[in-house]
C-alpha positions as CSV (number, residue, x, y, z in Angstrom):
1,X,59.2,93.5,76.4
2,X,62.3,94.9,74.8
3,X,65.2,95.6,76.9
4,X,66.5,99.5,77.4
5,X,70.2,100.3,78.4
6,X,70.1,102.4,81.7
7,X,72.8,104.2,83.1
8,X,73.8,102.7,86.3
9,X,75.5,105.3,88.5
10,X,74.0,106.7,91.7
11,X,75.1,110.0,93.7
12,X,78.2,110.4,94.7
13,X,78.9,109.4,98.4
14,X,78.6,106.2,100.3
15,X,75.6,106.3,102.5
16,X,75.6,104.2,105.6
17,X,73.1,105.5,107.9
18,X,68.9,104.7,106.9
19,X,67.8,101.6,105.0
20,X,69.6,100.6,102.2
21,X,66.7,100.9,99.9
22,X,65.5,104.8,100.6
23,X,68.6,106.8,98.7
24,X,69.9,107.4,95.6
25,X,73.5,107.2,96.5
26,X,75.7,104.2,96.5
27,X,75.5,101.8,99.1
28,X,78.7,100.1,100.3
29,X,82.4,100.8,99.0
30,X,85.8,100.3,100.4
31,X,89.3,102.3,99.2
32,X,87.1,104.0,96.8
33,X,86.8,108.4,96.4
34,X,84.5,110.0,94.2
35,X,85.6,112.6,92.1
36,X,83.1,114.5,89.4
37,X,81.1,112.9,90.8
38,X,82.3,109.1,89.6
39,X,83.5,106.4,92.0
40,X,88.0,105.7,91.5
41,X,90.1,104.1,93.0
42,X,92.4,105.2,95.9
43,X,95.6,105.0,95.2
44,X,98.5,102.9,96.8
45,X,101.0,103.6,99.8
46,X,104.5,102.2,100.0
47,X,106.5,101.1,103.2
48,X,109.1,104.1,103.7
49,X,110.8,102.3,106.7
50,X,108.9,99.6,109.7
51,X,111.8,100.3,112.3
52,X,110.1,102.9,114.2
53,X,110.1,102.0,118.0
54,X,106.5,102.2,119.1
55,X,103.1,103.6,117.5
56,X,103.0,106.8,116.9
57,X,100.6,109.3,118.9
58,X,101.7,112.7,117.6
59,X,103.6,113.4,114.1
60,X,105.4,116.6,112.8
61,X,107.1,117.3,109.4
62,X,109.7,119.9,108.1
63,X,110.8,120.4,104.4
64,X,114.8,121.6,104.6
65,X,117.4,121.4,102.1
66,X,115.3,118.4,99.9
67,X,114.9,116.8,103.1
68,X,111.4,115.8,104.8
69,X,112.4,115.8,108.2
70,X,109.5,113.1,109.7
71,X,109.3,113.0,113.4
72,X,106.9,110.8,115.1
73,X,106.3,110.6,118.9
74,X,105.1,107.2,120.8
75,X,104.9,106.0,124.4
76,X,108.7,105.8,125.1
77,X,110.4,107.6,122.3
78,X,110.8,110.3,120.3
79,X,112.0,109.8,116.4
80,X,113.1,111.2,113.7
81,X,113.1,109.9,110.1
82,X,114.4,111.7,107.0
83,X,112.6,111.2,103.2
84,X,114.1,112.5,100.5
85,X,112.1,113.8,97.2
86,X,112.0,110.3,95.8
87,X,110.4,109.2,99.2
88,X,113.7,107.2,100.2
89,X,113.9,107.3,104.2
90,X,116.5,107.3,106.8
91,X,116.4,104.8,109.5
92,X,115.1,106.0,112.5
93,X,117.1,108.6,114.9
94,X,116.4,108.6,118.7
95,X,115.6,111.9,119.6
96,X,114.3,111.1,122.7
97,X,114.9,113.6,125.7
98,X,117.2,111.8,128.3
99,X,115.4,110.8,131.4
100,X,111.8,110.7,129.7
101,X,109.7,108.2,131.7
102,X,107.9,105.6,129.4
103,X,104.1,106.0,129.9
104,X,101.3,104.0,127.5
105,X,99.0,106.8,127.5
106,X,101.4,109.1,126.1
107,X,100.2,112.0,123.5
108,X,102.7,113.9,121.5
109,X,102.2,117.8,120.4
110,X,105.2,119.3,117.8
111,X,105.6,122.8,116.0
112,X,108.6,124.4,115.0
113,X,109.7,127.8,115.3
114,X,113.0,130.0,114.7
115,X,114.9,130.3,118.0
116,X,116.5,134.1,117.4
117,X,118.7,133.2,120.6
118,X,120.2,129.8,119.6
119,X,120.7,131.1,115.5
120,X,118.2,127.9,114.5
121,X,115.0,126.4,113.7
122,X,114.1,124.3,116.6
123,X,111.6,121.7,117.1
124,X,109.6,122.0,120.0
125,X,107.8,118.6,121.5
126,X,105.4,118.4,124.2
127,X,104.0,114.9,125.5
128,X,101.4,114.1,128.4
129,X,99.1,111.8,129.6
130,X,96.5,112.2,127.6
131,X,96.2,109.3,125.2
132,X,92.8,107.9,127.0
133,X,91.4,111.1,129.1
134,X,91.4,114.5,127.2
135,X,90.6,116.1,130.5
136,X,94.2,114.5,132.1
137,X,95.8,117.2,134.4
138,X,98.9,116.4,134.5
139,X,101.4,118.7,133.5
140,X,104.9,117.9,132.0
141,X,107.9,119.5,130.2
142,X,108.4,121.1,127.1
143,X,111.5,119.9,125.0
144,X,113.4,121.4,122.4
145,X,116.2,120.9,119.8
146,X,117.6,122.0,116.5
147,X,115.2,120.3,113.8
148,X,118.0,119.1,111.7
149,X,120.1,117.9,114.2
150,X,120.2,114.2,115.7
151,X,120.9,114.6,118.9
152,X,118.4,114.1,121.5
153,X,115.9,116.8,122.6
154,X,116.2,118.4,125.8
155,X,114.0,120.3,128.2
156,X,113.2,124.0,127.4
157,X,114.7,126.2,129.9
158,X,112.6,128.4,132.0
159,X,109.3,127.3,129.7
160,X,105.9,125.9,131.8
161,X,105.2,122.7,132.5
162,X,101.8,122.4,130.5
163,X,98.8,119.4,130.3
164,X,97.2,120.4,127.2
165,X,100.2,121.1,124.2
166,X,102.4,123.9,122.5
167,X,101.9,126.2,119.4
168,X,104.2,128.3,117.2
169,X,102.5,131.6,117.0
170,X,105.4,133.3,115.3
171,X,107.5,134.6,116.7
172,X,106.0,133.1,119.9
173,X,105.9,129.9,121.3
174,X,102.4,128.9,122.9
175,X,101.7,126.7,125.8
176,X,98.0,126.0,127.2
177,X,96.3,123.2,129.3
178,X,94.6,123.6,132.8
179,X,92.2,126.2,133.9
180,X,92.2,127.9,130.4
181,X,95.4,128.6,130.8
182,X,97.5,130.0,127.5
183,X,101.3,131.3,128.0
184,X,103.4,132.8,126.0
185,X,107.4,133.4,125.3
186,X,108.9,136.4,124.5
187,X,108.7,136.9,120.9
188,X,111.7,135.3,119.0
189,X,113.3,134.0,122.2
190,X,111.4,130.5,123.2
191,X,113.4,130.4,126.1
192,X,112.2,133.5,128.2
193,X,108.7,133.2,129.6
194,X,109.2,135.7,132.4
195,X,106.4,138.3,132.5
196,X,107.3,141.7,131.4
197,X,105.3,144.4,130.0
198,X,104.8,144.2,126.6
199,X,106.5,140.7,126.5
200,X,105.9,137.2,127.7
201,X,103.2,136.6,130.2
202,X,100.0,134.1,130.2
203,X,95.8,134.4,130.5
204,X,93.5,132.3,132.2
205,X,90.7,132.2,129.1
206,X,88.3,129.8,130.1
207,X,87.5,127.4,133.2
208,X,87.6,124.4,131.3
209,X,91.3,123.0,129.9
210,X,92.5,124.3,126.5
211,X,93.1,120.7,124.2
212,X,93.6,121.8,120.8
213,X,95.2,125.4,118.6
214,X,95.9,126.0,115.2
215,X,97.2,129.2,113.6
216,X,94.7,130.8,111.7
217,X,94.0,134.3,109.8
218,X,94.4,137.7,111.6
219,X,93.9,140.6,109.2
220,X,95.4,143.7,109.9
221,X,96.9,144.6,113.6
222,X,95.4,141.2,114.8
223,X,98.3,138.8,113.7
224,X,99.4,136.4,114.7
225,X,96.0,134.9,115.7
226,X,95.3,131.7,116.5
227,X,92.0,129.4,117.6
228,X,92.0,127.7,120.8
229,X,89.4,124.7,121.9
230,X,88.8,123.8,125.4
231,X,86.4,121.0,126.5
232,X,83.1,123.5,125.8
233,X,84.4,125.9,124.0
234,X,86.3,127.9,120.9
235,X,88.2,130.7,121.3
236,X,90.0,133.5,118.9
237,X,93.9,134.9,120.4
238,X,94.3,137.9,118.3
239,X,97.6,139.9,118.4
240,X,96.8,143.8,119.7
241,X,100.7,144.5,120.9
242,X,101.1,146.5,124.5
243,X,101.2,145.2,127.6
244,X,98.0,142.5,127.1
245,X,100.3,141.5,123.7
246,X,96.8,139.1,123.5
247,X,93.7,139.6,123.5
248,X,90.9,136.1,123.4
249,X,87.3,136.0,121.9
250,X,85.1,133.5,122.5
251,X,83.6,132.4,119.4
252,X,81.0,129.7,121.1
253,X,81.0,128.7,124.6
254,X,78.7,125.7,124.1
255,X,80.9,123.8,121.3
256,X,82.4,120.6,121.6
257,X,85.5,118.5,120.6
258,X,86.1,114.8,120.0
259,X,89.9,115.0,120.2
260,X,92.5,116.6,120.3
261,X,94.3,115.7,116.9
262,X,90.7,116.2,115.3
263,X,91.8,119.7,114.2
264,X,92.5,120.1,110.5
265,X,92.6,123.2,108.2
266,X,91.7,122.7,104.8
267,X,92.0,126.1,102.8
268,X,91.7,128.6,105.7
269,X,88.2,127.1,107.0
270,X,89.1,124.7,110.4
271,X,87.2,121.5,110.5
272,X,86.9,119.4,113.4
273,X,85.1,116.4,114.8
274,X,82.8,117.1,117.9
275,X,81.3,114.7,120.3
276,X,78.3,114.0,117.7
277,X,78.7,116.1,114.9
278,X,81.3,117.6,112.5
279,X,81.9,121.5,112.9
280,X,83.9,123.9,110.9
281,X,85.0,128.0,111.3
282,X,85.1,130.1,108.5
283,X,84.3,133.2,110.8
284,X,81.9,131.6,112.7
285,X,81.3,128.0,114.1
286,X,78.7,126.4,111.8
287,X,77.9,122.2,111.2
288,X,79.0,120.2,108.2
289,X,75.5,119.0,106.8
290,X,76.1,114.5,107.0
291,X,73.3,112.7,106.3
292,X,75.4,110.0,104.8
293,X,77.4,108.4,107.7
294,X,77.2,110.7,110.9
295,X,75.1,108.4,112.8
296,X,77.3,105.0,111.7
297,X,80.3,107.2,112.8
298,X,79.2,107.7,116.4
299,X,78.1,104.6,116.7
300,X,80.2,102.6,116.0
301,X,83.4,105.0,117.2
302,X,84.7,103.2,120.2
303,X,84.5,106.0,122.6
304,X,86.8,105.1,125.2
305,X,89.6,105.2,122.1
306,X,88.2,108.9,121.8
307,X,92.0,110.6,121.7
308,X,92.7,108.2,119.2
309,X,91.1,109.6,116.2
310,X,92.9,111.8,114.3
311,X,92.7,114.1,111.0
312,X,94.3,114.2,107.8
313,X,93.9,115.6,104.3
314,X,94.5,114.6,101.1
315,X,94.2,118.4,98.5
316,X,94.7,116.7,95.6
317,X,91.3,114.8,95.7
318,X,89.6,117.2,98.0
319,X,89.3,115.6,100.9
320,X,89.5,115.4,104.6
321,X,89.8,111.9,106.5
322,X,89.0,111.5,110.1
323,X,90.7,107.9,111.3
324,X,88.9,106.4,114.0
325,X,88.4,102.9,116.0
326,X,85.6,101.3,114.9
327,X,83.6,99.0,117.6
328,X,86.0,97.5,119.7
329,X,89.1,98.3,118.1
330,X,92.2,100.0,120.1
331,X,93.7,101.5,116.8
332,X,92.4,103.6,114.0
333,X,90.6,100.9,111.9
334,X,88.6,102.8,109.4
335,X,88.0,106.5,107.9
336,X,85.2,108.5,107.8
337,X,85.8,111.1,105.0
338,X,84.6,114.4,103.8
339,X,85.1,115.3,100.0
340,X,85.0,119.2,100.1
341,X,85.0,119.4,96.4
342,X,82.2,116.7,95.6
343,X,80.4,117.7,99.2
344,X,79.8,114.7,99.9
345,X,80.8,111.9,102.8
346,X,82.3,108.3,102.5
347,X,84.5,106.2,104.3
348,X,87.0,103.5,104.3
349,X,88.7,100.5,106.0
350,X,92.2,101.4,106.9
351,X,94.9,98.5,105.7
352,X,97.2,96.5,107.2
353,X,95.0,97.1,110.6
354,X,95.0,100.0,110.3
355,X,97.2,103.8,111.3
356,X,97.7,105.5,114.4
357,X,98.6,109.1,113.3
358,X,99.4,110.7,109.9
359,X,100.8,114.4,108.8
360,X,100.7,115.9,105.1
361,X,103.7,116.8,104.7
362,X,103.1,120.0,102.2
363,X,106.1,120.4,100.0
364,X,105.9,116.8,99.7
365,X,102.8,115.5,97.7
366,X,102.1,112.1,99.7
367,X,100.2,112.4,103.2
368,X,102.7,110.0,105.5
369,X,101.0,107.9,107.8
370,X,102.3,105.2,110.3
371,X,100.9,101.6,110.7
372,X,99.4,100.5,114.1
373,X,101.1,96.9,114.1
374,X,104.6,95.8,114.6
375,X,106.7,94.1,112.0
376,X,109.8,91.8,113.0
377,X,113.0,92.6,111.0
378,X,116.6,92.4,111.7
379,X,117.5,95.3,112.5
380,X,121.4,97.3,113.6
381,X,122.5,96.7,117.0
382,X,123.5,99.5,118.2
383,X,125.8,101.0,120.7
384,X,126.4,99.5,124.5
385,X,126.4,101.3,127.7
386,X,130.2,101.6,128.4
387,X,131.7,98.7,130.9
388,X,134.5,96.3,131.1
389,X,133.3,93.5,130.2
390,X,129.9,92.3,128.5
391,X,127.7,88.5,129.3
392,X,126.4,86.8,126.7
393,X,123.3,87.5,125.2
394,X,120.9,89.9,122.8
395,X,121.9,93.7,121.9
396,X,120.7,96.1,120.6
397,X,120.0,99.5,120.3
398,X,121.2,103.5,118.5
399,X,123.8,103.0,115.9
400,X,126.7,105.4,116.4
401,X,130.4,105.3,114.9
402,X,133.0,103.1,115.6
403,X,136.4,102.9,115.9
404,X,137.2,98.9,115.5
405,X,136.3,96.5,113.0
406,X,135.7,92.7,113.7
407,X,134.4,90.7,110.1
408,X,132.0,87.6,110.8
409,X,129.2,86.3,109.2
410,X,129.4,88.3,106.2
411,X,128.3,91.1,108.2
412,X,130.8,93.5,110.4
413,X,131.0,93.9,114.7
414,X,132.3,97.2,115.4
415,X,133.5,97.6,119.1
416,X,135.1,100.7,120.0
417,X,137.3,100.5,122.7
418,X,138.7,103.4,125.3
419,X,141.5,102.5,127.6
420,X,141.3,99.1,127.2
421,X,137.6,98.8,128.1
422,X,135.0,97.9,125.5
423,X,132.6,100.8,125.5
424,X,130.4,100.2,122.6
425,X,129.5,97.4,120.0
426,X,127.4,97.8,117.4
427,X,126.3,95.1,114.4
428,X,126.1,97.0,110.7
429,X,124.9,95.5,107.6
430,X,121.5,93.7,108.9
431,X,120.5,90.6,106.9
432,X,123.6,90.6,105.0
433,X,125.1,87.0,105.2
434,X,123.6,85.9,108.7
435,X,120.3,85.3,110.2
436,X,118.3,85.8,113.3
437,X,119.7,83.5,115.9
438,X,123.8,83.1,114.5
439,X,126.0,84.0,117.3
440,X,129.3,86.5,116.8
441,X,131.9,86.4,118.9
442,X,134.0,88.6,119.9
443,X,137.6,88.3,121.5
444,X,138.3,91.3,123.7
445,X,142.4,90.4,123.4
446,X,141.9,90.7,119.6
447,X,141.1,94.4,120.0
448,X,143.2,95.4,122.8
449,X,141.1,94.7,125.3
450,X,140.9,92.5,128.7
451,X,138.5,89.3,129.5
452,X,137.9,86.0,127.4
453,X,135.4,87.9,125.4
454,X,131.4,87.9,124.7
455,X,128.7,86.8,122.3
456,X,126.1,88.9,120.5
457,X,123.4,86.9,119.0
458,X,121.5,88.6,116.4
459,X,117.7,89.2,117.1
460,X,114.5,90.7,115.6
461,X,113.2,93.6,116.7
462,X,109.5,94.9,116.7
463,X,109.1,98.0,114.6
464,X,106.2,100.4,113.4
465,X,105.8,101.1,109.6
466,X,105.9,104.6,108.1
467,X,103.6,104.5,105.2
468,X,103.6,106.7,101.7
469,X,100.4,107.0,100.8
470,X,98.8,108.2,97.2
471,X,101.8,106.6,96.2
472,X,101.6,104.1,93.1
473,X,98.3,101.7,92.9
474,X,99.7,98.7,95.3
475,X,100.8,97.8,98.6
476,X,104.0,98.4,98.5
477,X,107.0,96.5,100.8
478,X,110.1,96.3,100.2
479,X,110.2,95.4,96.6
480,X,107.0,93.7,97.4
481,X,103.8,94.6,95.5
482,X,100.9,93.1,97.1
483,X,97.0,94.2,95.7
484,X,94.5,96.5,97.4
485,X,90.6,95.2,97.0
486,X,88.8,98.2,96.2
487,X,85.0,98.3,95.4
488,X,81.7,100.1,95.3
489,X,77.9,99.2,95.6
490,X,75.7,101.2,93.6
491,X,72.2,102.3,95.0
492,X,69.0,100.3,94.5
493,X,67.6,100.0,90.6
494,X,64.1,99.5,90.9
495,X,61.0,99.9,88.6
496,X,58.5,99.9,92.1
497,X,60.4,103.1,92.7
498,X,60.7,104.5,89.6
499,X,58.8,107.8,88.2
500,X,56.3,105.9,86.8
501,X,56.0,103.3,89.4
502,X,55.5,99.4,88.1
503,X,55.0,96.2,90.5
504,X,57.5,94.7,88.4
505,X,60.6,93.0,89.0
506,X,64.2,93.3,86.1
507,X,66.1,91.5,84.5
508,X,69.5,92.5,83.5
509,X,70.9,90.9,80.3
510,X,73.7,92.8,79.3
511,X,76.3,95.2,81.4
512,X,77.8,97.4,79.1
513,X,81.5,98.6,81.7
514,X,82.7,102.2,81.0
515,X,86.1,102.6,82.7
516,X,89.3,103.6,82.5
517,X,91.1,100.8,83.7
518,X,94.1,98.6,84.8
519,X,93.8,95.3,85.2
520,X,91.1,92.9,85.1
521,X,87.5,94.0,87.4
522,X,84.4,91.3,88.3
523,X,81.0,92.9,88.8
524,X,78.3,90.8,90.7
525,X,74.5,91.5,90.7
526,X,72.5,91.4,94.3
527,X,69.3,92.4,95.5
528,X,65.6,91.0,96.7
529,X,62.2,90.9,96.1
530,X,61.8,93.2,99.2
531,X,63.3,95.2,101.3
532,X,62.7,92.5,104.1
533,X,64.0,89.4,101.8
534,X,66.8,88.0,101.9
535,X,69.7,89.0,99.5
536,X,70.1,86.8,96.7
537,X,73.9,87.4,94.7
538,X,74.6,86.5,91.4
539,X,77.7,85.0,90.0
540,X,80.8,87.1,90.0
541,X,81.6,87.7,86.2
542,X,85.1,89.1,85.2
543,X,86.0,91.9,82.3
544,X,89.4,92.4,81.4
545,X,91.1,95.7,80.9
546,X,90.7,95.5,76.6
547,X,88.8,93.3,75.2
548,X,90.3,90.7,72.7
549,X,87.0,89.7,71.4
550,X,83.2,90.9,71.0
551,X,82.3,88.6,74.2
552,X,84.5,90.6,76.0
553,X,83.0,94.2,75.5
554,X,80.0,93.1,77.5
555,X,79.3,91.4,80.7
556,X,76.4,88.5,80.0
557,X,73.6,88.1,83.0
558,X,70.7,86.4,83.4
559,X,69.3,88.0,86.7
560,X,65.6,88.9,88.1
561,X,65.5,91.0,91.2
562,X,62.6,93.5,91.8
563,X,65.2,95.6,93.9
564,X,68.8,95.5,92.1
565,X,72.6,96.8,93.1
566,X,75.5,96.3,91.0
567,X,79.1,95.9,92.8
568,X,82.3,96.6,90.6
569,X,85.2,95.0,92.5
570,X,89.0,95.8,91.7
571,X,91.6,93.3,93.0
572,X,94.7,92.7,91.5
573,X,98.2,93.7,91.4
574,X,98.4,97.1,89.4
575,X,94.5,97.7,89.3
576,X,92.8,100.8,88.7
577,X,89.9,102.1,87.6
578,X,87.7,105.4,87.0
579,X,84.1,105.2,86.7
580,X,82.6,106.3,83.7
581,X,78.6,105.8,82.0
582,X,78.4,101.9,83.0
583,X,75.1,100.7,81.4
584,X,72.6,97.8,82.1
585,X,70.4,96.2,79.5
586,X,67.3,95.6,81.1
587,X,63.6,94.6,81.3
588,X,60.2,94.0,83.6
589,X,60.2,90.8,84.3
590,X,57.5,88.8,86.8
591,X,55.9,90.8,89.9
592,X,56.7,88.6,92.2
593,X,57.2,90.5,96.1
594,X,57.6,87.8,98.4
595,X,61.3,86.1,97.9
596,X,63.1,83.6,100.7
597,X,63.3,84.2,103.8
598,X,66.7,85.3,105.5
């Protein structure tokens, strides 16, 4: 029989859930999107700085003066990291209210709003108990400070103590949690929460605890508006002035949500993850249609990790990633992802083990995302408590300025001294001519002071990395480039399920790749005589980015399988690749069903 060329692509999409053998679409992919309607590669991500203090369960950003002002809350800490237009960061400033009590289960809630009584955008932060139990009770503080100051936060005066988070309905400030409960400042003025008529005061909307809001469209006389979700339900707060100055709708009272960082608006329609399906409002609640992955999502989500999963979007491709930890994992390991151009679902391993938050940063074209494992690195000590006199050992902690210089090890001690008492030291420079264990030593006579003198002895500390991501094509540390494997499965080829059905197996001489590409690709053929036999895979052939000679245009096979997949693999520093009509040369070959068993 002569061979035929047929064009290899499936639909776009990665199905997971049903056999492998009953769609159309492709089977198995990993840091691959579809866009019309043609597998590509994701793009890269690049370390912007790995000194943040602790992973990060609630991030905010603010564009200001060719600034991104990145803050990033975690169990212990509150941070604040600025990027510049070229993505360039700032180490890490402690912003973190004085007195705040370290707690694991931690959850962070940020907005910003213009304080008409202090003269300046302030950030507002909110953090609670909630990491692990959505229904926590607890209520805690609201904190406040100028968004592009450094100084720490501090608490909001006269505000409620909350469980659930804050919102900036401009000009108010929003706080919900227990019992329904939704309050409100007086407009302009975040600090005055004492009910008045046709000011500040507070509603009890629901019975169950409000978890989640997002500003959304009013029309006219109904702005600001906003959507609310408590444990069972979603609710509209519409503007109507007076003394109510809100009025609340409930939109369903038999809706669900997943988490509370699940929330994400993607052109004026809200999308969120429920307890076993995705929802959106566009004016009414409605489901997102997934028959490609919904059922491998919630089943392999680790549900007691629930508050973990959180939603980010990525415009430029159309797309809406939900992070979540996948069977027993504590941090976001993998994406599920919903292409609202292409309408269609696929997913993802996250890299590097994976992220614990992320924010799109608007004015700033790369979605910023932080890592969920530590990284040793040298890092600046920072300043002392004030004392007389210091022991030997490790310090470290917030740089500030200093008044004294003391040169060693290529690097520079600066101790600052008041009355003759060392009240700060802090090591500048990191890395520069010294390494982790040397031992400075200081001379408190040298500088005016009293005692014999201490040693610092310079130490790593563990830090959290804050990722750029759709950012170049590699992995990108430091001046590190490492690859990222990205590859797709195609869906079953098959003449038993063809049109015209045959009980024939193929075989597949020639490949014929249509990409645009960078770097060399392999593609590997794999499939069975049945859907019950065991997978038989071929040799991994390689095609380079241009061919140098006619061998090279084509990828030689000799393969039988009476069901057939092909997998194009990407994997090497500066790789891309955009699908375009790939074609196979092939044939019927023998009818043989029954194949090896697994």
């Amino acid at each position: 029989m002569t061979t035929r060329p047929v064009h290899i692509q499936s639909k776009p999409g990665i199905k997971r859930d049903g056999t492998v053998f009953e769609g159309d679409f492709y089977v198995d992919g990993q840091w691959v999107r579809f866009q019309r309607g043609l597998p590509r590669k994701m793009w890269g991500y690049r370390q912007i700085t790995n000194s943040l203090g602790g992973a990060s369960r609630g991030m905010y950003t603010y564009p200001f003066n060719g600034l991104i002002y990145t803050f990033s809350g975690s169990r212990s800490l509150f941070e604040m990291v600025t990027i510049d237009n070229q993505g360039i960061g700032s180490a890490p400033y402690d912003r973190t209210p004085s007195g705040f009590a370290d707690n694991a289960v931690n959850m962070w809630g940020m907005d910003a709003l213009y304080d008409t009584a202090s003269g300046y955008t302030a950030i507002f932060a909110h953090a609670a108990p909630n990491l692990l139990d959505i229904s926590a009770s607890a209520n805690t503080d609201i904190y406040v400070g100028d968004i592009t100051a450094s100084s720490a936060l501090a608490v909001l005066s006269g505000a409620p103590q909350v469980s659930g988070g804050i919102l900036a309905l401009h000009p108010y400030l929003i706080a919900y949690g227990n019992n329904g409960l939704v309050a409100w400042s007086a407009p302009g003025d975040p600090t005055d929460w004492t009910p008045v008529a046709a000011g500040p005061g507070e509603a009890s909307v629901t019975a169950q605890k409000i978890v989640a809001a997002i500003n959304t469209r009013g029309g006219a006389g109904n702005s600001p508006s906003a959507l609310l979700w408590s444990l069972d339900s979603v609710i509209r707060m519409s503007y109507i002035g007076g003394d109510p100055v809100f009025s609340f709708d409930t939109i369903s009272d038999e809706s669900s949500i997943l988490s509370s960082q699940s929330v994400i608006e993607y052109d004026g329609i809200y999308y969120w993850c429920g307890l076993d399906r995705f929802l959106l409002y566009n004016g009414v609640v409605r489901e997102v249609p997934n028959d490609l992955n919904l059922n491998w999502f919630f089943d392999n989500l680790n549900y007691d990790q629930r508050q973990k999963v959180f939603a980010i979007k990525v415009p430029r491709f159309g797309e809406i990633w939900w992070c979540f930890p996948f069977g027993d994992a504590t941090e976001c390991t993998h994406a599920v992802i919903y292409n609202v151009r292409e309408g269609t679902w696929y997913d993802t391993q996250l890299p590097n083990s994976g992220r614990t938050n992320g924010q799109y940063p608007r004015v700033f074209q790369y979605p910023l995302m932080v890592g969920s494992t530590s990284i040793n690195s040298i890092r600046t000590l920072g300043s002392l408590l004030a004392g007389t006199s210091y022991v030997d050992g490790t310090y470290y902690n917030v740089a500030t300025t200093n008044t004294t210089s003391i040169a060693g090890f290529g690097a520079t001690v600066n101790v600052t001294v008041a009355g003759n008492v060392v009240t700060a030291v802090t090591l500048v420079i990191p890395g520069s001519g010294y390494a982790v264990g040397d031992v400075l030593t200081v001379s408190n006579t040298l500088i005016g002071g009293t005692g014999s003198g201490f040693t610092i002895t310079v130490a790593t500390l563990a830090g959290y990395t804050l990722w750029q991501h759709e950012f170049g094509l590699d992995e990108l540390t430091g001046s590190t480039f490492n690859p990222i494997e990205s590859y797709f499965e195609t869906s079953d080829i098959s003449l038993v399920a063809a049109d015209q059905s045959q009980n024939k197996s193929l075989r597949v001489t020639i490949v014929e790749p249509d990409f645009v590409q960078s770097g060399p690709m392999t593609l590997s053929i794999t499939g069975r005589s049945n859907a019950r036999a065991k997978e038989v895979q071929s040799e991994v052939m390689e095609f380079p980015e241009t061919a140098t000679s006619p061998p090279e245009q084509v990828v030689f096979f000799k393969e039988i399988r009476r069901e057939m997949r092909f997998t194009f693999r990407s994997n090497t520093i500066g790789g891309d690749y955009q699908m375009g009509m790939c074609l196979a040369h092939i044939e019927a070959a023998d009818g043989t069903l029954l194949g090896a068993v697994p």
